[in-house]
Structures are given as structure tokens and as C-alpha cells.
C-alpha positions as CSV (number, residue, x, y, z in Angstrom):
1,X,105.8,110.8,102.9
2,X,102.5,112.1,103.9
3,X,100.5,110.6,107.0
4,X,96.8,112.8,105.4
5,X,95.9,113.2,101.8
6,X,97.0,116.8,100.8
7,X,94.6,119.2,100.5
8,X,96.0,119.9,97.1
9,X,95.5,116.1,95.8
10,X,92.4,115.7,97.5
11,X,91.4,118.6,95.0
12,X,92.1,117.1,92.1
13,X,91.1,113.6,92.7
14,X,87.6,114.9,93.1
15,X,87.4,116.7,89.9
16,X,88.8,113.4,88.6
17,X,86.2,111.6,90.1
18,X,83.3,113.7,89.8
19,X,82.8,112.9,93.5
20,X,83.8,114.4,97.0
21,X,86.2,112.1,98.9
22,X,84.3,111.3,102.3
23,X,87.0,110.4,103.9
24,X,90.7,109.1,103.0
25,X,93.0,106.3,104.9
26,X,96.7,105.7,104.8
27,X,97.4,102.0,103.3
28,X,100.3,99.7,104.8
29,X,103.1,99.6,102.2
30,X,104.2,102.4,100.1
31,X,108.2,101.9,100.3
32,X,108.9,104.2,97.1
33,X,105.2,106.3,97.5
34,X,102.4,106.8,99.9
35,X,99.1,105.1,99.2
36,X,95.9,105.8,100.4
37,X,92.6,104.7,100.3
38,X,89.5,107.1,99.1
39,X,86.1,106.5,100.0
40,X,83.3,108.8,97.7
41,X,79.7,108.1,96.9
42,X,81.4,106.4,93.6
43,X,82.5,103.8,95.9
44,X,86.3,103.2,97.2
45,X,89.5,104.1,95.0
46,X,93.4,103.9,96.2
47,X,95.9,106.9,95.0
48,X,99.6,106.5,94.9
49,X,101.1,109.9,95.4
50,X,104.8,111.7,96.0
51,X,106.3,114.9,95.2
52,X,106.8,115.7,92.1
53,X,110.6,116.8,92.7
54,X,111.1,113.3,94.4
55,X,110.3,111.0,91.6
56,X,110.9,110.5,88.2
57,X,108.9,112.6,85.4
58,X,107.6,109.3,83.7
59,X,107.3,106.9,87.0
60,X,103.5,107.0,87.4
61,X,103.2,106.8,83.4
62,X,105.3,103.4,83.4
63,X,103.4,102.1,85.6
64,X,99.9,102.3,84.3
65,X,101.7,101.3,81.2
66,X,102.4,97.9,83.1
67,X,99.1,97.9,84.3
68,X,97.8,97.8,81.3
69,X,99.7,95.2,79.8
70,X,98.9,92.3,82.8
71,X,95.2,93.7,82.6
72,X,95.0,92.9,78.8
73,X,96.3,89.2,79.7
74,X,93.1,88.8,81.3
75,X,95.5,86.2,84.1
76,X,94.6,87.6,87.0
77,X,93.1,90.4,88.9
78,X,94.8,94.0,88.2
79,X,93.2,97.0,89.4
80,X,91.9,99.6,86.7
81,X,94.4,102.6,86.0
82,X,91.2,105.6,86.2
83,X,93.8,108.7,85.9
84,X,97.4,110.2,86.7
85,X,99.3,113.4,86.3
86,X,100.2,115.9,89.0
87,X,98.8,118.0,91.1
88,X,100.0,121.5,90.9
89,X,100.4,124.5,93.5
90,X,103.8,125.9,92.5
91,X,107.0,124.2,92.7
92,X,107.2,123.7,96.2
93,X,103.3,121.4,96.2
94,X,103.2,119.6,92.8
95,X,102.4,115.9,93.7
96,X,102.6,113.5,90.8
97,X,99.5,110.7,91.6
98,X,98.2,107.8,90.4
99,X,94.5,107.0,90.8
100,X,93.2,103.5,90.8
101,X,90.0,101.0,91.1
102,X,90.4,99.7,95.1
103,X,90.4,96.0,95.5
104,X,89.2,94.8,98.7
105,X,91.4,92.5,100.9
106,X,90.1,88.8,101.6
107,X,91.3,85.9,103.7
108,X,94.5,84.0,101.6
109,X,93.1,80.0,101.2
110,X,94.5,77.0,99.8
111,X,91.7,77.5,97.0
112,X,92.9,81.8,96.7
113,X,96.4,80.2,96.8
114,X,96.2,77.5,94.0
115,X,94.4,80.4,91.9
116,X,97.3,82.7,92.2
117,X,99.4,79.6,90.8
118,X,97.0,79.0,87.6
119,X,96.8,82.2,86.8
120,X,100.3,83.3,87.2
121,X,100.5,80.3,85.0
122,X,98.3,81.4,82.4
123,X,100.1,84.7,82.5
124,X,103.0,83.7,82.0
125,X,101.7,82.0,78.0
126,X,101.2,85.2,77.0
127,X,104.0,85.2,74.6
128,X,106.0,87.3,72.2
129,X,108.4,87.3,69.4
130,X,111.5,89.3,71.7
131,X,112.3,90.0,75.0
132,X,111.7,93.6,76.2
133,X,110.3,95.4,73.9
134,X,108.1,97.4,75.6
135,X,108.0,100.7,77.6
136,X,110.8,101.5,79.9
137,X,110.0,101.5,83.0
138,X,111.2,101.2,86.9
139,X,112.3,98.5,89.2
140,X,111.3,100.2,92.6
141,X,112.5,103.8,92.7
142,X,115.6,102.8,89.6
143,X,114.5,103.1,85.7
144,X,114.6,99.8,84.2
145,X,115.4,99.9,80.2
146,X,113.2,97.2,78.3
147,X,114.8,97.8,74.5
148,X,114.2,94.7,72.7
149,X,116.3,91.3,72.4
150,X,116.7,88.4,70.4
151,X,117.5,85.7,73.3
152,X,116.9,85.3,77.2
153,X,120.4,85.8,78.0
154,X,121.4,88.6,75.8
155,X,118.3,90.8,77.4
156,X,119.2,89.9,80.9
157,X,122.6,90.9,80.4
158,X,122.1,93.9,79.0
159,X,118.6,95.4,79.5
160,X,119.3,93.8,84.0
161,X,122.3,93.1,84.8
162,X,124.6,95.7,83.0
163,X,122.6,98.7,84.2
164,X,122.9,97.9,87.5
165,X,126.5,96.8,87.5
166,X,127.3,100.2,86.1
167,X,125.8,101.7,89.6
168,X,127.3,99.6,91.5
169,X,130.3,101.3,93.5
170,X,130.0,98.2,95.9
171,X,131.5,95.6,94.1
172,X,135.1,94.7,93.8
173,X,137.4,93.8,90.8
174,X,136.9,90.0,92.4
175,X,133.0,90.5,92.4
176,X,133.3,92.3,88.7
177,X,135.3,89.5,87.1
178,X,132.6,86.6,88.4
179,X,130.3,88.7,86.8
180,X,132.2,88.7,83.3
181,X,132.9,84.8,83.6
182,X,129.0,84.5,84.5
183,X,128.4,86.7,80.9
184,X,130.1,84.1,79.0
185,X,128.4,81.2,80.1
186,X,124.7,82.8,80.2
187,X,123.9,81.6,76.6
188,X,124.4,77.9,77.9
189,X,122.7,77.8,81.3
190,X,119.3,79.5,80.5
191,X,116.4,77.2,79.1
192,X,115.4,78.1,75.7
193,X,111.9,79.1,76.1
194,X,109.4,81.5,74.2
195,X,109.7,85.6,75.7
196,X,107.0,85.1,78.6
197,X,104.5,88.4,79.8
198,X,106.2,89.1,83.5
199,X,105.3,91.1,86.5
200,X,108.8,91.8,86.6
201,X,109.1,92.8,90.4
202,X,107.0,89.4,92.5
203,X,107.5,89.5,95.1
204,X,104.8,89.0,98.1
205,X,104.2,93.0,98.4
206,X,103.2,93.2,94.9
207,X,100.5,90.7,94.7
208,X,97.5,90.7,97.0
209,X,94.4,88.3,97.8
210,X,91.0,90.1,96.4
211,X,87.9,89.4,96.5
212,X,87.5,89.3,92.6
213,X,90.9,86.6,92.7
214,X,94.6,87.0,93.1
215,X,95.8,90.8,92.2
216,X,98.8,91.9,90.7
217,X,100.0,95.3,91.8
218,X,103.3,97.6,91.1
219,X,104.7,95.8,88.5
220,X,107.8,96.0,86.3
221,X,106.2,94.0,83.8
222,X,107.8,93.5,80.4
223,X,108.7,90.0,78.2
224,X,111.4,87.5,79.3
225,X,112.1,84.8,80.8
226,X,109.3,83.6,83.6
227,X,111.9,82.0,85.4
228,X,112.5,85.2,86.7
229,X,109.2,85.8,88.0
230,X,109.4,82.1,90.0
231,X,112.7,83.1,91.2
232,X,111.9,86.6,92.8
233,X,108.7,84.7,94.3
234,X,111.2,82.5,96.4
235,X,113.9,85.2,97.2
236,X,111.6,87.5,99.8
237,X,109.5,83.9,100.7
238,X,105.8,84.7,101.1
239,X,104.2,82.5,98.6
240,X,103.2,78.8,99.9
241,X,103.8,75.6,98.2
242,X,100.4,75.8,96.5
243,X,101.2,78.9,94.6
244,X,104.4,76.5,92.9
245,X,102.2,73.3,93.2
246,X,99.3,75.2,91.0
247,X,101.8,76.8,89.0
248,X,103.6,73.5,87.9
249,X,100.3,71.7,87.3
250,X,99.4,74.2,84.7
251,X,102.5,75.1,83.1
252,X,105.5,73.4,84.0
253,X,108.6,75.2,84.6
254,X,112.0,73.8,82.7
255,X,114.6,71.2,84.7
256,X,116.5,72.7,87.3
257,X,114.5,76.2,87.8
258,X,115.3,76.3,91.4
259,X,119.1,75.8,91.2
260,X,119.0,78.5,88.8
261,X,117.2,81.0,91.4
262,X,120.5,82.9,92.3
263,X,121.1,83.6,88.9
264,X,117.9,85.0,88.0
265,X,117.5,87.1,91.5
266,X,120.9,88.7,90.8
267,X,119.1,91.4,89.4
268,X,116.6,92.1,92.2
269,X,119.6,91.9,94.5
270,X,121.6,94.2,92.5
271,X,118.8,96.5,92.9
272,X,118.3,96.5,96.6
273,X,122.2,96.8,96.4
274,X,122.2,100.1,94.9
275,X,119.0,101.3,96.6
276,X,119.8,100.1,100.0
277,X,123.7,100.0,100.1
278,X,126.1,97.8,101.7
279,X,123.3,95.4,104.1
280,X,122.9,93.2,100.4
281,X,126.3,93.3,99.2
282,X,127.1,89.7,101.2
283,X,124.0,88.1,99.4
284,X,124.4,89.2,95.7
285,X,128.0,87.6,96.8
286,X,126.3,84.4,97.7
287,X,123.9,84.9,94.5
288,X,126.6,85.4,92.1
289,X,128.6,82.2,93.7
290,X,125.7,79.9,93.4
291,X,125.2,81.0,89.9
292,X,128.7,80.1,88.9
293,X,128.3,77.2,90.2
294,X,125.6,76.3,87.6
């Protein structure tokens, strides 16, 4: 990854912008790109960027995609997709980038805190008649499929779980068969609830606190289940009680959502597994066990 903004990028950014960059920053973060912040006459903006030959075709696209969709929910604070493509010197110097409104950082509050948890909240009532059925996308650096679904457990089964489980070289028979027995009894231990508008990938990274409100950033957002959302918030911890407390006020969540955590963060897990390698093979383990135990 990059420690200075290419001179390359830097070129197109300011023809994007219709503004010289006066000076450019490298932003904490960035585990799949490198992110920067721009400061121009326009104001400040923050560009994601990697080489081209490093990430998928489409990964920049998906994402303002996703952007798009939590910005139109009108929940929360998401920053403002201005352009994307690649910037191009030959083979060996394209960068793909992603240019975006920059939202400045404030103090997190109890007040900042409980807004996070109403909003998520209202997020989460944007509804619609199927889970998935959106664009594909990506969970981190993998491409998440998001074909449409009839129920909760038949899209987390196959659009999550079943991709991953195909990559997983990890995993034992022993490990493969709980996974089989956990299929069969999906249909029975999810809530019946209405396909929820999802981040897809919250966990405390992806969300910051702005000085317009609680942010969304980096999604994986599609529709299902937004018990998966309150999982993932748990399964990396940075989110206080007041996020859940705010959260539950406005929309409470079904019976029992905790207990089912390890179920719903199997995914996420599964993901780290196969991005990461052997370090999470002892807690999708422990996930898979508490979800059996359901």
C-alpha cells in the first residue's frame, strides 16, 4: 500500500475535482485499501485507492453501490460517492480509486452514542419483499453474491454460509457435518421478520462519529435479517451499551437475539477464516458449537 498519494492519482483526482489537492494525508485504517485524505480549495475529500491488478474489477463499483443504498435510507450519516474508476499509466500504474465527501471526526458521547442506536434502528425498517436482491458485492477483500431469496434462512445459507464453506480448506469432516446438521435446523431457529436494509459488515471500523451524526462507512449492505448486523456489532466489541440500549428503545429486536449471535457471526468468522487462515479456525469452532446448541 502506498505511504503518499501517487503522482498518477493525484492527477486525476484534480481533474475530477476541478481543484488542485493542497496537500494529501494518509488515514488510520485501510486493511483491504489505502485511504487518504485530500485537502483542495473545494474543501476536504477522502480517496480509497489500490492497484488495479490487486483488486477486483467491480470492488470500487459495489461499493458506491452500497453507498448509495444506506444514503437513500436517509438513517444515518453516509459520505457522498463524488466519482470512481482508475487511474491509468500502463499496466504496471493503473490504480482503481474511489473518491468521497470527507466527514470530520468528533468526540463519541452518550448523546452521539444513543444516535448511532436510533438510527441504526430506523435503518434497519427499511424493508423489502426478499432477501438479497441487490448488487453483488464484497465482504472485505472476498465477493459476496446477494441473488434474491424467499426466507432469512434460505439466503443465509446459501447467498453466506455456502460460499464460504466452499473456500474453506480449514474445516474438517467433523466441522463440515455440524454445518449440515446446523442447515437443517435454520428454518426453525431464525425469527420470522420482514428482509431488513443492512450494513452488512458492522463492525466498529465501519462506522464512525461525525460531526453531521453517526456515519456508516465500507459497507456490505444488502436485505436480510438485522440480526445480523446486531450480531457482528458484538463480535469485534466497540459499541457501548447505549448503541443496544437506543437501539432496543426504538425497534426492538426479537427474543433471544444474543444467544443467537454465534449463529449469525459464523459468516463474518468464516470470512476472516479464509482471509486470515488458521488464527480463527478455533472460534468459528466455538461459533458453530454455540449455534448448535440453539
Amino acid at each position: 500500500m502506498p505511504t503518499t498519494l501517487p503522482p498518477l492519482v493525484r492527477s486525476q483526482l484534480e481533474t475530477s475535482l476541478g481543484a488542485g489537492i493542497e496537500a494529501s494525508s494518509r488515514l488510520a485504517g485501510g486493511d483491504t485499501n489505502a485511504v487518504f485524505k485530500l485537502d483542495t480549495a473545494r474543501g476536504p475529500f477522502v480517496v480509497k485507492l489500490r492497484r488495479e491488478a490487486e483488486a477486483y474489477p467491480a470492488q470500487f463499483f459495489a461499493e458506491s453501490q452500497g453507498l448509495a443504498l444506506l444514503r437513500g435510507a436517509g438513517a444515518l450519516t453516509v459520505p457522498e460517492v463524488l466519482s470512481y474508476g482508475t487511474a491509468s499509466g500502463g499496466p504496471a500504474a493503473d490504480w482503481a480509486f474511489l473518491l468521497l465527501s470527507y466527514l470530520s471526526p468528533v468526540p463519541e458521547t452518550r448523546a452521539a452514542q444513543e444516535a448511532l442506536g436510533h438510527g441504526l434502528a430506523q435503518l434497519h425498517r427499511v424493508t423489502a419483499e426478499q432477501f438479497g436482491g441487490t448488487p453483488d458485492n464484497f465482504m472485505g477483500a472476498l465477493p459476496q453474491q446477494n441473488p434474491a431469496k424467499a426466507t432469512a434462512a434460505e439466503f443465509f445459507w446459501e447467498a453466506r454460509l455456502a460460499p464460504q464453506l466452499a473456500r474453506a480448506g480449514l474445516l474438517s469432516a467433523a466441522d463440515r457435518a455440524g454445518f449440515e446438521q446446523l442447515r437443517e435446523r435454520l428454518p426453525r431457529l431464525i425469527p420470522a421478520e420482514a428482509p431488513a436494509l443492512v450494513h452488512g459488515d458492522l463492525w466498529h471500523g465501519n462506522m464512525l462519529y461525525a460531526a453531521n451524526g453517526p456515519a456508516l462507512i465500507d459497507p456490505a449492505s444488502t436485505y436480510a435479517h438485522r440480526e445480523a448486523d446486531l450480531s457482528l456489532m458484538g463480535l469485534f466489541g466497540g459499541f457501548a451499551n447505549p448503541v443496544f440500549a437506543a437501539y432496543a428503545e426504538s425497534y426492538p429486536p426479537a427474543e433471544g437475539w444474543r444467544e443467537r449471535a454465534d449463529l449469525w457471526n459464523l459468516y463474518p468468522l468464516l470470512v476472516h477464516l479464509n482471509l486470515f487462515g488458521e488464527s480463527y479456525l478455533s472460534r468459528v469452532r466455538e461459533a458453530l458449537a454455540g449455534a448448535l446448541r440453539l
